[in-house]
C-alpha positions in Angstrom: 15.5 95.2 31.4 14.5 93.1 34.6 16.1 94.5 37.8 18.0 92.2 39.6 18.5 93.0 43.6 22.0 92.7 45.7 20.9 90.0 47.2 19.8 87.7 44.4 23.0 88.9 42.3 25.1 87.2 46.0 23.1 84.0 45.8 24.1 83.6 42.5 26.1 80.2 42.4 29.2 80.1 40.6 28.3 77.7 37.9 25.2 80.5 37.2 28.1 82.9 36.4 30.1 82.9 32.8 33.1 84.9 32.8 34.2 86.2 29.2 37.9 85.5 28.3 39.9 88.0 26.4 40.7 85.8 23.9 40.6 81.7 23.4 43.9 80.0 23.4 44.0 77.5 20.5 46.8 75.2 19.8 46.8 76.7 16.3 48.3 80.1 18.0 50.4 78.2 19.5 52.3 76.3 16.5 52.5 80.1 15.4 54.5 81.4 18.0 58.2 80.9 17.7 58.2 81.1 21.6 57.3 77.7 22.1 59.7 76.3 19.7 61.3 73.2 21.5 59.4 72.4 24.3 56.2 71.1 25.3 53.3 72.9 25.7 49.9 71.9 27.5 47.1 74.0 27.8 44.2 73.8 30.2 41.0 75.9 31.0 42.9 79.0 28.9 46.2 78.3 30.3 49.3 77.6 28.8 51.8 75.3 30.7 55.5 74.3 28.7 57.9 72.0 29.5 61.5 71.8 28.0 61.5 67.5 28.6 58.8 65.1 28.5 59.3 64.3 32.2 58.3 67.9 32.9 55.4 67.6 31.0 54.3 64.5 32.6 54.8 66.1 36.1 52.6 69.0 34.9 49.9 66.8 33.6 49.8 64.8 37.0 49.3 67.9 38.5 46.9 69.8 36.4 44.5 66.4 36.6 44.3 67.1 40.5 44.0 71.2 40.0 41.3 70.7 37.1 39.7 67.1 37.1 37.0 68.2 34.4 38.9 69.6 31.5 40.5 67.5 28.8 44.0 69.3 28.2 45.8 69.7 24.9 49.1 68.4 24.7 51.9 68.9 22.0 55.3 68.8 21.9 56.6 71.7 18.8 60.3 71.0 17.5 62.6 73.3 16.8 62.6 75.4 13.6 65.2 73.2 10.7 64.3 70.0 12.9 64.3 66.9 10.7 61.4 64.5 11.9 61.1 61.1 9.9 58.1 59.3 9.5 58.4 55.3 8.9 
């Protein structure tokens, strides 16, 4: 194992450095929770955002574009459980 010194490990640059999330956020464990029955629900960089209107989600969506410019977020709205969605 190569020894690294304190002082190269501080230089290191951010985009150098991978943190390891506990677990990825899919939109698949999403639809599975009941909690997020009825609303919207954007998520970002492993971050889960909900809205109960569409307004709200839009507002959210402005702001997330300004807080993270590079990530593509997920959006979907999941209808309540016994909702009846037709389909022309």
């Amino acid at each position: 194992m190569e020894d690294v010194s304190p002082r190269a490990l501080f230089n290191l640059n951010k985009k150098d450095y991978t943190f390891p999330m506990k677990k990825k956020i899919s939109m698949m464990d999403i639809f599975k929770n009941p909690r997020y029955r009825g609303k919207h629900v954007v998520i970002v960089a492993g971050k889960i955002f909900t809205a109960k209107t569409g307004e709200g989600a839009a507002t959210i969506l402005r702001k997330l574009e300004k807080t993270y410019p590079t990530k593509i977020p997920e959006v979907a709205y999941l209808p309540k459980e016994r909702s009846l969605i037709l389909w022309m």
